[in-house]
N, C-alpha and C positions, 0 to 999 in steps of 0.2 A: 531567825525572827519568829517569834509567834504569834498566834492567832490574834490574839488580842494587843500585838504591836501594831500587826497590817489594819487592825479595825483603826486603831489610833490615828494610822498616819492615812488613814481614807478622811481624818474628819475635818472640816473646814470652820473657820472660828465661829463658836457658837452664836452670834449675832447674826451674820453672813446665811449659816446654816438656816435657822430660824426664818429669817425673810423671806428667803428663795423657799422651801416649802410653803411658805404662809402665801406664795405667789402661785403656785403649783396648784395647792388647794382651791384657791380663791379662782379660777379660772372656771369651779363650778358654779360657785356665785354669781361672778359677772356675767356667767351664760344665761342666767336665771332673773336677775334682779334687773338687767339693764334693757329685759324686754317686757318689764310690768308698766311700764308707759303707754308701751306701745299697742297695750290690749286693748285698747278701746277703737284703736285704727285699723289693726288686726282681722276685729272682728266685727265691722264695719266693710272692711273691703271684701273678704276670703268667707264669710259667714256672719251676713246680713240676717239670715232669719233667727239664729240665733247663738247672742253674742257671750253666751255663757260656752258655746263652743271655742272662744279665742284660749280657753284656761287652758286645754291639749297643746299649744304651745311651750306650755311650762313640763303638764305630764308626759308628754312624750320624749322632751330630751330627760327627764328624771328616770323612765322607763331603759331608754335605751343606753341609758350610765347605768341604770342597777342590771343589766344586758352584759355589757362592758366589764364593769365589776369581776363579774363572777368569771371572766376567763382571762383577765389580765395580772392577777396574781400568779397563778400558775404558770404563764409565759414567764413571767419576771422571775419565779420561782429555776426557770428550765435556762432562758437564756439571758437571764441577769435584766438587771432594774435598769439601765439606760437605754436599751434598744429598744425594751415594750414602752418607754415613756417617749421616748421619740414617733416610736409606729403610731402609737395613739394620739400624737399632734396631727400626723398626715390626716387620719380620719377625721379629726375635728376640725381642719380649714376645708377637708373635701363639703363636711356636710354643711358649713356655714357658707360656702359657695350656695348649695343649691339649696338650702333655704332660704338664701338672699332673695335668690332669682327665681322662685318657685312661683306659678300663677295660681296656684290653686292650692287650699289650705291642705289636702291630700300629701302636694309634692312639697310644702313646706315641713309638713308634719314629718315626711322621711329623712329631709335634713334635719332636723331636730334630731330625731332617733341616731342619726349617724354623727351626729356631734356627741349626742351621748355619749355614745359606744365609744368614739376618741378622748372624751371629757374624764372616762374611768379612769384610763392608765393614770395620770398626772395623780388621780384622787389616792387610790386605791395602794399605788407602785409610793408613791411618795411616805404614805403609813411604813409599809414596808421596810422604805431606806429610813427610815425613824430608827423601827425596832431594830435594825442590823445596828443603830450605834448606839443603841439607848435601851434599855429595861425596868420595868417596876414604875416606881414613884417619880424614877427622874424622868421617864417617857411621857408620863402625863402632865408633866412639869412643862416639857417642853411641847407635846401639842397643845397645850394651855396659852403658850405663849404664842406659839404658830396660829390657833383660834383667835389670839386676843388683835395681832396683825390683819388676820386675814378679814375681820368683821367690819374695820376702818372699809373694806372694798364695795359691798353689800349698803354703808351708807352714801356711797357718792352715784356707784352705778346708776341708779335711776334717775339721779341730776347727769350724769354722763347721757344716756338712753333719750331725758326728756330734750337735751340739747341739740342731741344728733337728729332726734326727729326736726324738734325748728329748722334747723337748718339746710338738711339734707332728705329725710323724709324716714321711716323708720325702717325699711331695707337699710339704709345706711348702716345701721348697728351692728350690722353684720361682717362688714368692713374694721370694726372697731375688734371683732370678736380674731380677725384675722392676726390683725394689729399685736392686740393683748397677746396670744397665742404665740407669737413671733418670738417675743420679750423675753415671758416668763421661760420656755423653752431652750432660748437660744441661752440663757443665764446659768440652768441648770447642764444643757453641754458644753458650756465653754469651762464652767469649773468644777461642778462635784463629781468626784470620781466613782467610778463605778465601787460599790459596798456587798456585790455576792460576788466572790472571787469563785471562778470554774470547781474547785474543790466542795463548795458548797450547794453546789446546784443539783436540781433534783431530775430527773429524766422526763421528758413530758409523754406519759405513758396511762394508758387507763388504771393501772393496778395501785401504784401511789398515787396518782390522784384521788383515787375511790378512797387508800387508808388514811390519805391525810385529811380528807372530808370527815370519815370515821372517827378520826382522833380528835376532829374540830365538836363533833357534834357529840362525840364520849365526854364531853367536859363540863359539867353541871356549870360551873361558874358561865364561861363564851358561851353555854345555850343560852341561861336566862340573859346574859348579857346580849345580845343579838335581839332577842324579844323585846327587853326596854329600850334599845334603841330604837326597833324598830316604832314602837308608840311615838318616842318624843322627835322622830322624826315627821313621823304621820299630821302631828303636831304642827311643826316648819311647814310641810307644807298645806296645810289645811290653811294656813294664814297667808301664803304665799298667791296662792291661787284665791283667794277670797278678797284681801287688803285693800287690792285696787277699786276694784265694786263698790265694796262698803265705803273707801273716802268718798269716791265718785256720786253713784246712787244714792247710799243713805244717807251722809253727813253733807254731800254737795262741796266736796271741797279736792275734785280732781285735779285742779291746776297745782293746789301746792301739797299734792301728794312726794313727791322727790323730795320735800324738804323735809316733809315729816318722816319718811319713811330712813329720811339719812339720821334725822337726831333721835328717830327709837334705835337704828343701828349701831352710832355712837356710845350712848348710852350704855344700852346690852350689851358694849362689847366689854365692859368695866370688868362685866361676868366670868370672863376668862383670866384675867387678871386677877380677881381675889380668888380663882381657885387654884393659880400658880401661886399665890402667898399661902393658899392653906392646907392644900392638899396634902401636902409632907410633914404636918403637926395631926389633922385631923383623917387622916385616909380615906381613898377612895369611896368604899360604902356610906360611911357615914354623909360625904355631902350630897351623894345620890340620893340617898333614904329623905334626908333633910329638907330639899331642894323639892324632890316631888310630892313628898305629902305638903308644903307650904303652897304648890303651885292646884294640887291641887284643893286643899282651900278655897285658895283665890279664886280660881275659877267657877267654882261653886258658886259663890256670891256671884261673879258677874254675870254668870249666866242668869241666876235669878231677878236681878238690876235688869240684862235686857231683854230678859221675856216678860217682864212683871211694867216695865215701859213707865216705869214712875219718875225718872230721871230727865229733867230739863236737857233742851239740846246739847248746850254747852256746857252741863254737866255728864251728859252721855258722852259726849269726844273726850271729853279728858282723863273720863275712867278708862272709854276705850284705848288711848293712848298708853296710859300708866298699866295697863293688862298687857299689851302688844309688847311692851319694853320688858315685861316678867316672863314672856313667853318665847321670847326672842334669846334674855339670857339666860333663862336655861337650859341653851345648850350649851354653853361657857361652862356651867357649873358639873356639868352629867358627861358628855358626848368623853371628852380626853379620859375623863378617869373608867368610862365603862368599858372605851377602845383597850385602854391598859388595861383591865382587870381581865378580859379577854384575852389579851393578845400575850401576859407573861407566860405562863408554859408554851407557847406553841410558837418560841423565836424559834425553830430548826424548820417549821412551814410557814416562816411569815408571809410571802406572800398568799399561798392558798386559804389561808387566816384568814388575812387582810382582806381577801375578793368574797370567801365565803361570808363574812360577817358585815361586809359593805353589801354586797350584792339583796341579800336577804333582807338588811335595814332598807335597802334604797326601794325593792318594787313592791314588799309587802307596805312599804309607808305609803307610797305612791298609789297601792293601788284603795288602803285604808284612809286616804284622802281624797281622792277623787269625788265619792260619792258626796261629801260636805260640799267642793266647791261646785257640783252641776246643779245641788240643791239650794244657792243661795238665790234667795227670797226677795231682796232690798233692803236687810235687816243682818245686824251681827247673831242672829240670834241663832240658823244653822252651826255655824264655826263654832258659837260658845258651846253649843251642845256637843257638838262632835269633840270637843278641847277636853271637856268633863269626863267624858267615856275614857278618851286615853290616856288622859294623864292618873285616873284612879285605875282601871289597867298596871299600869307600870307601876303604882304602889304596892298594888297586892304580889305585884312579882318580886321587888325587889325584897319584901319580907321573906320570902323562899329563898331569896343567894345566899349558898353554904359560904363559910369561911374555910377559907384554907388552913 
């Protein structure tokens, strides 16, 4: 039998396939989205003097996933993609434990970090098992698909988050995060078979690790691809950490923040969707290229709209909204095809790939957003500024990606 029979018969029907990663994934969302409710309670309780301190909630577990990241490929690399995706559940119930029960935002903040660091394997390892059965246009085909599932999760989490607080108080969330964890986990070991068979595994040694960094970073293409994401991730969460404020504080509409935050993620998530229809007629570059010089456009204007403060209230929410829906899907449009255009020559390291180019997107975003959200004001107007710099950024980079 060969090679490419055993990949064959590792694969499970591509619908099946598709959900269970789209669940894999999406267990960094619900980490993230299901506790934007609860930042006003947060920081309130844990950081009373100042409640722009509650947003290290978000960046800390984003910090210690792009932590995570960067050394769970090379595990999966050394001893295959089912153990490091397991080990890194353990880490993420230990750290959702003690951020549950954490009294002080300090001891909260390090369960976060250790959720991260558990949150990576699932993120990072699941790219991976992509690329072990997929390549080129069909891979971005299919994380396209897996983004267009996993974005339905991102719209309900904070109607889940806002619920769990009524009910039970916003610790409780953490109980949910156990929950979810349980699920997605237990679906991915009871069926997908392990996709690096011992013959393909790499030694976990400093010498190939350092060349397959080398080989990662020798590649014009995964360089500037790694730097655009890292922008349009900067992006996510500049809005991520900001969102809540701005319904709250500016527009005075935090109660039905979970509802709108579910029908801009519905929406956005169309984004993945038409770029599984078109990415195999129009190629990769071309919708990235397309995508961010239109967004950046957009942005331009609105930042102008809300620093220039000419727009009636309830025509400032609605542009707001109709902005957050174009900011949201373009990662539908960008994210799968830059992963692919990255990730084709370097299937023999996918995992050390996958962690290097995750790892790098996740804490230089993280750390390239930070400063927008400790700077908000009571005004969209930090975010839109900060939006404008990075997405024009990753324009002028994307005119520098050689073709192959």
């Amino acid at each position: 039998m060969t090679q490419a029979d055993i990949t064959r018969a590792r694969r499970l029907s591509r619908p099946e396939f598709i959900a269970m990663m789209a669940l894999l994934f999406a267990t960094v969302a619900f980490s993230i989205d299901a506790m934007l409710p609860a930042l006003p309670e947060i920081g309130a309780e844990l950081t009373p003097a100042n409640l722009n301190h509650a947003q290290f909630v978000v960046t800390a577990f984003v910090g210690g996933m792009g932590m995570g990241t960067l050394i769970a490929g090379p595990l999966s690399d050394s001893f295959g993609r089912k153990r490091v995706i397991l080990g890194g559940a353990v880490l993420y119930l230990a750290g959702a434990l003690i951020a549950g029960t954490g009294q002080t935002l300090e001891t909260m903040l390090m369960g976060r970090v250790l959720q991260g660091l558990g949150a990576a394997a699932p993120r990072v390892v699941a790219l991976a098992v992509i690329r072990d059965l997929y390549a080129g246009r069909d891979m971005a085909r299919i994380v396209s698909f897996v983004m267009m599932i996993f974005t339905l999760l991102p719209a309900i989490a904070p109607l889940v988050g806002a619920g769990i607080i009524a009910l039970a108080g916003w610790r409780a969330i953490f109980a949910a995060f156990l929950v979810f964890s349980a699920i997605s986990i237990g679906w991915y070991a009871l069926r997908q078979p392990e996709t690096l068979p011992p013959a393909r595994r790499r030694p976990l040694k400093p010498g190939p690790l350092i060349e397959a960094a080398r080989e990662v970073f020798a590649d014009p293409v995964a360089r500037i691809a790694v730097l655009v994401q890292t922008l349009i991730f900067s992006v996510l969460f500049m809005m991520l950490t900001s969102i809540q404020q701005v319904f709250d504080i500016h527009f005075g509409r935090g109660d039905s923040f979970p509802l709108w935050f579910g029908l801009i993620a519905v929406i956005a998530g169309s984004a993945s969707f038409t770029n599984a229809m078109l990415v195999g007629r129009l190629g990769m570059r071309f919708l990235v290229r397309v995508t961010l010089t239109g967004q950046m456009v957009l942005s331009a204007v609105m930042a102008g709209l809300f620093w220039g403060g000419i727009l009636p209230p309830g025509a400032e929410f609605a542009t707001f909204i109709l902005w957050a829906i174009t900011l949201f899907g373009m990662l539908g449009l960008t994210i799968g095809n830059l992963n692919a255009l990255a990730m084709e020559p370097l299937g023999h390291i996918a995992g050390m790939a996958a962690s290097i180019i995750g790892a790098l997107a996740t804490v230089m975003s993280a750390i390239l957003a930070s400063p927008v959200g400790q700077a908000f004001d009571g005004t969209p107007r930090p975010l839109a500024a900060g939006v404008v710099l990075a997405v024009t950024a990753a324009v002028l980079l994307m005119r520098r990606l050689p073709e192959r």
